[in-house]
C-alpha positions, 0 to 999 in steps of 0.5 A: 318235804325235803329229800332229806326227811324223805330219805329219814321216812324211808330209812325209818320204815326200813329199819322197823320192816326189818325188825317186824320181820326179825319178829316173825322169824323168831315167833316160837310161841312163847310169852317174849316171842308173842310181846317182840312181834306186838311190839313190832307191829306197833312200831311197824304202824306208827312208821306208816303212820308218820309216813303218811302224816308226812307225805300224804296217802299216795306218796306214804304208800309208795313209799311203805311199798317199796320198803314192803314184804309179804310177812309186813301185809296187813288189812291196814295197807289193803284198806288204804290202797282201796281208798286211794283207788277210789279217790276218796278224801276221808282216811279209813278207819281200823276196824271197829272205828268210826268218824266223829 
């Protein structure tokens, strides 16, 4: 991967954190508020995803990382920081989701 694409992934996942977190500060309980933060949280994890698919599990980590904040944390990051810690070969799964 060039340092062109790298930079493409972190610009990407900086955007998405960015309105994630726009999400989260507006959240007043209505119907919009509730339908802007699903919608970012979907963006949110399709940027992992494609970091990953890119990069690999421990580079796409350190890179969603870097780009991280408290209000971005989610059981998905826990799940995959635990699996690169064990070494493990096989990606985890989001909860309810098993391998064929």
């Amino acid at each position: 991967m060039t340092m062109n694409e790298r930079h493409a992934l972190a610009v990407e996942l900086g955007r998405v954190e960015v309105a994630l977190q726009r999400a989260y500060a507006t959240m007043d309980g209505s119907v919009e508020s509730r339908t802007r933060l699903a919608r970012a949280k979907e963006e949110y994890r399709r940027a992992e995803a494609a970091a990953l698919h890119a990069l690999g599990a421990e580079d796409a980590l350190e890179l969603v990382e870097a780009t991280d904040s408290p209000c971005a944390h989610t059981p998905e990051q826990e799940a995959l920081r635990a699996w690169i810690a064990r070494g493990e070969r096989e990606l985890p799964l989001r909860s309810g989701e098993r391998h064929a």
